[in-house]
N, C-alpha and C positions, 0 to 999 in steps of 0.2 A: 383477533390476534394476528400478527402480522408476518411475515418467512422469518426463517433463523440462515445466515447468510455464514461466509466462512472464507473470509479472502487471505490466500493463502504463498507465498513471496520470499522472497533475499530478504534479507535484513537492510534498508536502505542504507546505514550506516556501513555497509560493509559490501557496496559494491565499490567499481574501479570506473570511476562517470569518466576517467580520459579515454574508455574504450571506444574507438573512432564507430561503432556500431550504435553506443548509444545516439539518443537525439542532442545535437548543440543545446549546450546549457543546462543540460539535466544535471540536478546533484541532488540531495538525501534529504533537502531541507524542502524542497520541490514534491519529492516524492510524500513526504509526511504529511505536506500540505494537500496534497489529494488527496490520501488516505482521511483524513479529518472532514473532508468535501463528501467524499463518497460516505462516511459514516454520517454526515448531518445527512443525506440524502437520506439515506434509508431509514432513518430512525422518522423523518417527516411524514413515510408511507405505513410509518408503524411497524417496523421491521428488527430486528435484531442482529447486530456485526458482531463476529468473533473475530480475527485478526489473527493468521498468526504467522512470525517471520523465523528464519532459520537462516544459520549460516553457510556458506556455501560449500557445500561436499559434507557434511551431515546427515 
């Protein structure tokens, strides 16, 4: 049986990527596509993702 994992975030959809803080070129469809990376990852070790996102000031 493998860890129970808990990645925990903004709601990509609902940040403001023109934030001169973020990285150039970051935007929500970026961010999603990691989340899916990092979830085939851990599930390859046998592991289990919960996800969960919130909007900002909640």
């Amino acid at each position: 049986m493998g860890a129970r994992v808990l990645i925990v975030g903004l709601d990509p959809d609902l940040v403001d990527y023109t934030d001169p803080d973020l990285p150039p070129g970051m935007d929500a469809a970026r961010v999603h596509a990691g989340l899916v990376e990092v979830n085939a990852a851990f599930a390859a070790r046998g592991d289990h993702v919960d996800t969960c996102v919130r909007a900002r000031g909640l």
